[in-house]
C-alpha positions in Angstrom: -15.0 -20.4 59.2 -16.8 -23.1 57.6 -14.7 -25.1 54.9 -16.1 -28.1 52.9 -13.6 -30.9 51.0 -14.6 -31.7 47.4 -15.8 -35.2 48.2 -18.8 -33.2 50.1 -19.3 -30.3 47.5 -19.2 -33.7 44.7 -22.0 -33.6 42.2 -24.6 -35.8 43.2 -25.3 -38.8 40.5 -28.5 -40.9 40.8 -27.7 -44.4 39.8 -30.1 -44.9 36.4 -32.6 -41.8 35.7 -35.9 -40.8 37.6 -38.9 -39.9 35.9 -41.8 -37.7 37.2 -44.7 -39.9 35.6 -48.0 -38.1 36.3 -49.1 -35.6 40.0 -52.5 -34.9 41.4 -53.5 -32.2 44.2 -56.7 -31.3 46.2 -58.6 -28.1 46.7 -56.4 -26.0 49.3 -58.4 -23.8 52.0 -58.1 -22.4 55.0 -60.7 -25.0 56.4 -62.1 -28.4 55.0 -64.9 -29.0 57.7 -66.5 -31.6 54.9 -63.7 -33.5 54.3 -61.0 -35.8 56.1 -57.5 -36.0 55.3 -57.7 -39.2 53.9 -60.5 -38.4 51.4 -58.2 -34.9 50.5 -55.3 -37.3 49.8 -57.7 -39.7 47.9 -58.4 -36.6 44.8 -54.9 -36.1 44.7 -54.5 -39.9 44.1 -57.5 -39.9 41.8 -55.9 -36.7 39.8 -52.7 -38.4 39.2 -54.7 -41.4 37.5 -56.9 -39.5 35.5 -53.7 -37.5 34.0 -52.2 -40.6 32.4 -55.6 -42.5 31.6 -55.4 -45.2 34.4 -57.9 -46.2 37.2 -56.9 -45.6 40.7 -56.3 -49.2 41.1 -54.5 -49.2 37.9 -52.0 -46.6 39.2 -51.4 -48.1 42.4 -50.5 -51.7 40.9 -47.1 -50.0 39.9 -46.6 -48.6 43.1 -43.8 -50.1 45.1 -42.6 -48.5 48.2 -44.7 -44.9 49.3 -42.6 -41.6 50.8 -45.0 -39.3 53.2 -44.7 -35.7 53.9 -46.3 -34.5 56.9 -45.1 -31.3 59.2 -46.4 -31.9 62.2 -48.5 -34.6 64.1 -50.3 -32.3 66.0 -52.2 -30.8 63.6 -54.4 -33.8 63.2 -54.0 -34.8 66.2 -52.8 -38.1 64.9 -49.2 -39.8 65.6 -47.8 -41.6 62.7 -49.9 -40.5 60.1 -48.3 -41.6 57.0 -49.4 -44.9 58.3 -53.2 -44.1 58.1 -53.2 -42.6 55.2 -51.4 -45.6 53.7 -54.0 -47.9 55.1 -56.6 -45.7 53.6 -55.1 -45.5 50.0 -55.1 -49.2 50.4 -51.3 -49.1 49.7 -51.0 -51.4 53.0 -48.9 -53.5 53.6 -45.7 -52.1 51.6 -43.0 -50.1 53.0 -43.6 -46.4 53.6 -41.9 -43.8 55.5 -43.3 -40.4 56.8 -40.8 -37.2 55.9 -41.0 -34.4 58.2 -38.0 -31.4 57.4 -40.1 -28.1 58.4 -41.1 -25.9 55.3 -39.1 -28.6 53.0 -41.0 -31.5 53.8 -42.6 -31.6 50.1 -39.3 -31.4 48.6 -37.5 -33.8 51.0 -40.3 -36.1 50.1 -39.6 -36.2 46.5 -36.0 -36.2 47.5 -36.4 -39.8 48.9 -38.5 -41.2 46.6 -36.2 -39.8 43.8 -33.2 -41.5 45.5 -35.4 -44.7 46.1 -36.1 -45.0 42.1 -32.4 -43.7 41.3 -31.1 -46.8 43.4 -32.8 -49.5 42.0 -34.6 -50.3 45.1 -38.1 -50.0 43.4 -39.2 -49.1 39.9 -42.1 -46.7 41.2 -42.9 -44.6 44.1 -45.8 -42.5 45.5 -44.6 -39.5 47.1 -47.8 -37.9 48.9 -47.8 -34.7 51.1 -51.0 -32.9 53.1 -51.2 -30.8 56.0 -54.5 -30.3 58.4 -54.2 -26.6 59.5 -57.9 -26.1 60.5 -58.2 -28.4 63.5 -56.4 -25.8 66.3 -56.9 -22.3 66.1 -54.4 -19.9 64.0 -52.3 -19.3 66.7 -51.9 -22.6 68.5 -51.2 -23.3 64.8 -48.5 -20.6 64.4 -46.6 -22.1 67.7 -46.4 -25.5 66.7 -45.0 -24.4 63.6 -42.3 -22.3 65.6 -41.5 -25.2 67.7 -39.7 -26.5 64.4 -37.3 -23.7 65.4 -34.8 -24.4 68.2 -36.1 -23.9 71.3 -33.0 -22.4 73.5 -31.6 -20.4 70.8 -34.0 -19.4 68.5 -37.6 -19.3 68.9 -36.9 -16.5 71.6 -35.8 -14.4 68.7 -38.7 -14.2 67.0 -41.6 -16.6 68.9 -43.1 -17.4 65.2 -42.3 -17.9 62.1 -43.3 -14.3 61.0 -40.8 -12.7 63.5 -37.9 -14.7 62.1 -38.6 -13.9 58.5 -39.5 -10.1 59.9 -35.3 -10.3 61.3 -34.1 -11.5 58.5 -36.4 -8.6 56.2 -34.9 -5.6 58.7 -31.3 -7.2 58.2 -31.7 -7.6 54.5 -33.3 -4.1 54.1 -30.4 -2.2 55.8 -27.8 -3.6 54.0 -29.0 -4.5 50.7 -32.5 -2.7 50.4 -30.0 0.7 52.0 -33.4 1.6 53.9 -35.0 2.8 51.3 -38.9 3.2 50.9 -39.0 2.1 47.5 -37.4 -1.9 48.4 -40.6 -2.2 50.3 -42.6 -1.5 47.7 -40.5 -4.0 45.6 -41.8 -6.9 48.3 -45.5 -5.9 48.2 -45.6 -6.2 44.0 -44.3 -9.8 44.6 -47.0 -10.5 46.6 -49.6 -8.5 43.9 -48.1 -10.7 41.4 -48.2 -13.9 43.0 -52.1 -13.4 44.3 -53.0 -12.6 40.6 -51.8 -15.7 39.2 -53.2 -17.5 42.1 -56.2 -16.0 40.2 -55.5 -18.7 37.3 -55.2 -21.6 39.9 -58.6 -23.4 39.8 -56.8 -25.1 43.4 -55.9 -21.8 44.8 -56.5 -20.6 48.3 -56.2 -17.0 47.7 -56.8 -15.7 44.4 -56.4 -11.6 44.7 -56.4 -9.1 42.7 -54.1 -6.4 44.5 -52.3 -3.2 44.0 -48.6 -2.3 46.0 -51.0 -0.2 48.2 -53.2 -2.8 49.3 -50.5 -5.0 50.5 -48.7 -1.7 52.3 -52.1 -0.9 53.8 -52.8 -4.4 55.1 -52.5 -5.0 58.7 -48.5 -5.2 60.4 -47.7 -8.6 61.4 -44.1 -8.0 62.2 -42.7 -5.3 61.0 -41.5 -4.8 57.6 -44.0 -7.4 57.3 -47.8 -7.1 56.6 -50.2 -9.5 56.2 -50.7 -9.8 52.5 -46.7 -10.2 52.6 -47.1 -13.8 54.3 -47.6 -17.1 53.3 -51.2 -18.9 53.8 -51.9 -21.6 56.5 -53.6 -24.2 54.3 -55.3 -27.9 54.0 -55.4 -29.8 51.4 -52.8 -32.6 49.5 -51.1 -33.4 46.6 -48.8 -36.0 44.8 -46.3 -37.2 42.0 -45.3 -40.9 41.0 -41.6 -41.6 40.1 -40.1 -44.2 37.9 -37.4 -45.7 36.3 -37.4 -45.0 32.5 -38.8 -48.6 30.8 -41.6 -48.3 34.0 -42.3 -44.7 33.4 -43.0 -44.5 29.6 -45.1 -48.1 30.0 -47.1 -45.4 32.3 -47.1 -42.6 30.3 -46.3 -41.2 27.0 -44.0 -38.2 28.0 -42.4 -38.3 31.4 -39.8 -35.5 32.1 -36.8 -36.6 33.6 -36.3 -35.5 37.0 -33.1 -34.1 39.4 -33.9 -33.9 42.7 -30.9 -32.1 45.6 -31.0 -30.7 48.7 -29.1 -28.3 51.6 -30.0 -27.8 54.9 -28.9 -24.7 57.2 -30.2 -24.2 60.5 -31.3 -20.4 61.4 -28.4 -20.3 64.4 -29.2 -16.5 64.4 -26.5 -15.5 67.2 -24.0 -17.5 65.6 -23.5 -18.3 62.0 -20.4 -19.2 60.9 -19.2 -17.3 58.4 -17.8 -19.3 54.9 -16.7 -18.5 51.4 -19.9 -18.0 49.5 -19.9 -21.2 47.5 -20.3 -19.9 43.4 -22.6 -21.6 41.1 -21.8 -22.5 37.5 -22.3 -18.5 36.5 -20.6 -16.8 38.8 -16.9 -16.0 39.1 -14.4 -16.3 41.4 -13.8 -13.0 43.3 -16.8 -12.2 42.4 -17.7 -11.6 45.9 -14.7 -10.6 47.3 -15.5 -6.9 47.5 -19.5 -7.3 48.4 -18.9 -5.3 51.7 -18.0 -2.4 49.5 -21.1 -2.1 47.7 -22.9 -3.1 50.8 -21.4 -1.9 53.9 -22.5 -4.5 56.2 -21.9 -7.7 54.0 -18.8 -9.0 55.4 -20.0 -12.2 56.5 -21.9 -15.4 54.6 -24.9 -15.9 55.2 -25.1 -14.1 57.7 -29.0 -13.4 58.7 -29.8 -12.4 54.9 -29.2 -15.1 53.0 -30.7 -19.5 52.9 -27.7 -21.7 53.0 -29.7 -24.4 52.3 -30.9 -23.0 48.9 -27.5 -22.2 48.0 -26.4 -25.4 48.5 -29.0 -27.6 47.1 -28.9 -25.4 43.9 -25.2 -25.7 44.0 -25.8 -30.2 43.5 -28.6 -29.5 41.2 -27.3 -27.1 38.4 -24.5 -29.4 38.0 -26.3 -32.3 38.3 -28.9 -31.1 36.0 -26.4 -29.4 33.7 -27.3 -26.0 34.1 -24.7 -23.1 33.2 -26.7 -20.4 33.6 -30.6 -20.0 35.0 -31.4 -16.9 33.4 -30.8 -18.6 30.2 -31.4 -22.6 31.1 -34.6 -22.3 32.4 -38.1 -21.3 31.4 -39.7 -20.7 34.9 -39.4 -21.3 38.5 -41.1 -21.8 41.7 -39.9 -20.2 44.6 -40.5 -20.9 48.2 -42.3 -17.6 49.0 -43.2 -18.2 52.7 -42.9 -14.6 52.7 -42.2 -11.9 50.3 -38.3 -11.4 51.5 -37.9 -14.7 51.2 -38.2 -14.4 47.4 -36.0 -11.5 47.0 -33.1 -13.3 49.1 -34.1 -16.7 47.1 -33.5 -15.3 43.9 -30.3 -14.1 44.8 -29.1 -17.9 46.4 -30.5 -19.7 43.2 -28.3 -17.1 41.1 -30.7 -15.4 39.0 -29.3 -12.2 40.6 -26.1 -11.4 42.2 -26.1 -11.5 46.4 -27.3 -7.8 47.1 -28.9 -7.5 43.4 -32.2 -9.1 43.7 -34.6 -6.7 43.5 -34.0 -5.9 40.5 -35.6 -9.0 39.3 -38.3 -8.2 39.9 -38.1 -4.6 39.0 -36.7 -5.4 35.5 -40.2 -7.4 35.2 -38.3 -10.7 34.2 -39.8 -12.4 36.7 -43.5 -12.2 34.8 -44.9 -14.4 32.6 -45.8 -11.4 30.6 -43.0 -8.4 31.5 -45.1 -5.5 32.8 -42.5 -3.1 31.5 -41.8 -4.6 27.7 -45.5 -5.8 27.4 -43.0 -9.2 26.0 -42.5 -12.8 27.8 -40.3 -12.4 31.0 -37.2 -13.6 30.5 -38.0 -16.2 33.5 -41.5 -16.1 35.1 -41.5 -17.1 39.0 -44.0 -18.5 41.0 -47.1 -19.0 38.1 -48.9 -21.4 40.3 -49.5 -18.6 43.2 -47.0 -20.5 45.3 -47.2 -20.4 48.8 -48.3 -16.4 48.9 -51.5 -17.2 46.6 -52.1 -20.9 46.4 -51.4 -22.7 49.9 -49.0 -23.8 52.3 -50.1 -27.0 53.6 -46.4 -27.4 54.3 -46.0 -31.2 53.4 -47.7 -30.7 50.2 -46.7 -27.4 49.5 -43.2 -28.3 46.8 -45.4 -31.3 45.7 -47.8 -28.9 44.7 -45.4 -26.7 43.2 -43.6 -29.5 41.0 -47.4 -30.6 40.3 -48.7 -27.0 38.6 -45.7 -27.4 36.2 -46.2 -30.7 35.3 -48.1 -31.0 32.0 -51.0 -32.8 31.1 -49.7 -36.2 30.2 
């Protein structure tokens, strides 16, 4: 069994306070034949200026030290290239450093510059992300993405991304959805719900306006899963600047304060070892003790149904951030809906909903911005950008993106 000492489980603490200053993004498509990466990375650059009134070259005279969050070299073809598009942005010569953690590459990259700011090290950061999906063909694509998966132990599982997430859905439907017809009905009305507000995302990819029996009729990827079920291969960029607090409100007039933490777990499908489920802020002890009862099946954490890394990272941040209780701390979220399971197993790690109880986030309606049911505000809406199902994945941009649509015009 896994066991952690308190010094590792310690609440983070940044060293002074970070402040999100302004963000910017590009267009996001399947395919930008026009446009090069470095002129996609340019409008995010040139959004993030026009949001707090400067000039491009206003902006970048704070600028001190530059994070870059790429997924994979091959896709461009291009080794190294934070390093271009630093020479492009004309942010050359200062110190960069190119970020690549799989589908958290975004988020690591804020991570870093976050820590960079909360250390005194520099008083403002660029933390730009992009990907370039539209150079190889969808399935060369799909492999080099799987190759972020181990090799010996994993990728024979499932050979893409889809048939790990596909697993982890068949696991997660016979012990928490009990088989039933109506839990995979639950997954395709996240994915209605995330293309429609994609519909209100002048950036989106894939604005939709679906029904539950349009995403059940769309074509079987790997079973439970469907097409309209999984995330978007995507091009395009986007951005946020960081800052101490005197740099930040010289920039701007209302920066929001920032927490950044993160978790890592490896899939390890054969052999995860099991651990006490580690409780957030509003859960109680024992409250899991008789899970397996409910859910015959759930004797082991995390087993295949559940992100470790979410768990933790939200474990750091609600303490960090002072959170008590989501439901009632926070006015919305966004999600990292690769694919529509992952949302239902998300919410449950993040602790809007017990382990085995998240469906019913989703079916209460809470999870709108308007509650379907009540015709009233959800309680907390989820995903309002599109997120990955309606607006992109271009994987280092994609939780740039996502901090990005929530930022408000400064």
């Amino acid at each position: 069994m896994i066991k952690f000492s308190e010094r590792q489980l310690k609440t983070p603490r940044f060293m002074r306070p970070v402040y999100l200053v302004t963000g910017g993004e590009s267009e996001f498509r399947r395919a930008f034949p026009e446009k090069r990466t470095e002129e996609l990375v340019i409008d995010a650059m040139n959004m993030a200026a026009e949001l707090i009134g400067m000039t491009p070259a206003e902006l970048k005279s704070y600028i001190h030290t530059c994070y870059y969050g790429h997924f994979a070299d091959h896709f461009g073809d291009q080794l190294l290239g934070e390093s271009v598009i630093h020479d492009r942005l004309g942010l050359d010569p200062l110190g960069n450093v190119g970020i690549k953690t799989g589908g958290a590459t975004g988020g690591s990259t804020i991570w870093e510059a976050a820590k960079a700011v909360a250390s005194g090290y520099s008083d403002c950061v660029l933390a730009m992300g992009w990907e370039r999906m539209d150079e190889v063909p969808t399935d060369e694509g799909n492999n080099y993405i799987a190759c972020a998966a181990d090799k010996d132990w994993e990728t024979p599982l499932g050979h893409i991304y889809t048939g790990y997430y596909a697993t982890m859905a068949q696991r997660y439907w016979q012990i928490f959805g009990k088989s039933e017809d109506s839990f995979r009905r639950t997954l395709a009305e996240i994915s209605v719900k995330n293309h429609g507000y994609a519909m209100w995302n002048p950036f989106a990819q894939a604005p939709m306006d679906l029904t539950i029996e349009d995403v059940l009729n769309s074509p079987v990827v790997a079973y439970p899963l469907r097409a309209l079920d999984a995330c978007l291969m995507s091009v395009g960029a986007s951005c946020v600047i960081l800052a101490d607090e005197d740099t930040a409100y010289k920039m701007c007039k209302n920066p929001l304060r920032l927490y950044v933490t993160a978790g890592s777990h490896t899939l390890r499908v054969a052999d995860r070892r099991n651990m006490e489920i580690p409780l957030l802020p509003n859960e109680k002890p024992g409250q899991y003790d008789h899970l397996e009862d409910e859910f015959p099946g759930a004797n082991r954490y995390p087993g295949f149904s559940a992100f470790l890394a979410a768990r933790i990272a939200v474990y750091y941040a609600y303490r960090m951030a002072g959170v008590v209780d989501p439901m009632e701390d926070l006015d919305l979220v966004e999600l990292h809906d690769a694919f529509t399971i992952s949302d239902i197993q998300t919410y449950e790690d993040i602790g809007i909903k017990p382990y085995g109880h998240g469906r019913e986030y989703v079916e209460s309606g809470e999870c709108y911005l308007k509650n379907p049911k009540t015709g009233k505000p959800g309680k907390l809406p989820a995903n309002l950008s599109g997120g990955l199902l309606g607006c992109m994945h271009s994987v280092g941009a994609t939780w740039i993106m996502q901090v990005v649509e929530h930022t408000p015009h400064f």
